[in-house]
C-alpha positions as CSV (number, residue, x, y, z in Angstrom):
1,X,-2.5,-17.7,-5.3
2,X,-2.8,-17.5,-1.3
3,X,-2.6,-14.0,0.6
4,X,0.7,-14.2,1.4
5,X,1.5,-14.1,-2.6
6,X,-1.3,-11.4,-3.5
7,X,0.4,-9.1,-0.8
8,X,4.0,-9.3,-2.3
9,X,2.6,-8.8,-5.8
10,X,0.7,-6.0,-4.9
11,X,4.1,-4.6,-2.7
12,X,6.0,-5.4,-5.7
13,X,3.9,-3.3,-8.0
14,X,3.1,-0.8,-5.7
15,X,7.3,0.1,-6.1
16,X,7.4,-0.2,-9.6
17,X,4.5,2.2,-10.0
18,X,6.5,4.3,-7.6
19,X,9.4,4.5,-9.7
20,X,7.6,5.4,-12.7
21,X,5.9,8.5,-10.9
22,X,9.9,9.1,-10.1
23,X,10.6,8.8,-13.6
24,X,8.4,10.8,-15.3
25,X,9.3,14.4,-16.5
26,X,8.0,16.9,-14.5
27,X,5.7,18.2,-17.5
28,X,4.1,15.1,-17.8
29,X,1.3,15.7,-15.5
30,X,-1.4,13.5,-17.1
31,X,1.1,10.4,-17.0
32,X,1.7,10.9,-13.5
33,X,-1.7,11.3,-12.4
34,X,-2.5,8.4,-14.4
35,X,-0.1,6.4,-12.5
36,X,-1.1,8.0,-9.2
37,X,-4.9,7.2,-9.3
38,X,-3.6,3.5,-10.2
39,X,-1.2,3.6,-7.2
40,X,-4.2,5.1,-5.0
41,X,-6.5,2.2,-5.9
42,X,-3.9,-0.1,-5.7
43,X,-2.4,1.1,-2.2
44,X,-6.3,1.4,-1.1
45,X,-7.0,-1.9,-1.9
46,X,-4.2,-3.7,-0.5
47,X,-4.9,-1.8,2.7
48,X,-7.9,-2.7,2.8
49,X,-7.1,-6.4,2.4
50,X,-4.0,-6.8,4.7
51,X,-5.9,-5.0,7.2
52,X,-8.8,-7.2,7.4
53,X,-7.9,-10.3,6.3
54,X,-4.2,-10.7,7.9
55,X,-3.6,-8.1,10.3
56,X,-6.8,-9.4,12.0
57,X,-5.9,-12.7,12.7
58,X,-2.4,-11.7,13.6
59,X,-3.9,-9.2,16.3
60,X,-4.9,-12.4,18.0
61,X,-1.1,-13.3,18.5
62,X,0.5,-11.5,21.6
63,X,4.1,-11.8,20.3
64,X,3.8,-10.2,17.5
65,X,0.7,-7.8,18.5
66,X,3.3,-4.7,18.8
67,X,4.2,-5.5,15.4
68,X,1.1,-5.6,13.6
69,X,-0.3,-2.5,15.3
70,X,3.0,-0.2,14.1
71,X,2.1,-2.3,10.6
72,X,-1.4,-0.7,11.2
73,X,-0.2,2.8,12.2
74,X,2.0,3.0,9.1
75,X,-1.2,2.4,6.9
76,X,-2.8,4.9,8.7
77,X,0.1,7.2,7.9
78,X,0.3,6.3,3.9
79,X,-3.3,6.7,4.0
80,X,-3.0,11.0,5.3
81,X,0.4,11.0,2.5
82,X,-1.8,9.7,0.0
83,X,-4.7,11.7,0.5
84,X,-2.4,15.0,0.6
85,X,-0.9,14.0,-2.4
């Protein structure tokens, strides 16, 4: 599996496991914070690996630089919502 296909896998899961915090009942606290810690890992990890893997090479590219800084600003962002959370 190259990068390209580990980062739509993750993006793929990362919805699902959205969804099922959506789906739970609101008294079902230990489900959903069981799903959330796997989100958190999940959503850290990816981060972490689209940032310096791919972002950092596409950084190098000046027509798409705007791009993948907003990309960068909007981890930054999901980072502070997921902390909060």
């Amino acid at each position: 599996m190259d990068i390209i296909q580990v980062l739509k896998a993750d993006h793929r899961e990362i919805k699902i496991l959205c969804n099922e915090i959506v789906k739970t009942e609101p008294r079902a606290t230990l489900s959903r914070k069981k799903i959330f810690r796997h989100l958190s890992a999940l959503v850290s990890a990816h981060s972490l690996g689209e940032e310096t893997v791919f972002y950092e090479r596409l950084k190098l590219e000046n027509e798409i630089r705007e791009e993948v800084l907003q990309s960068l600003e909007e981890h930054h962002l999901i980072d502070m919502l997921m902390r909060d959370l």
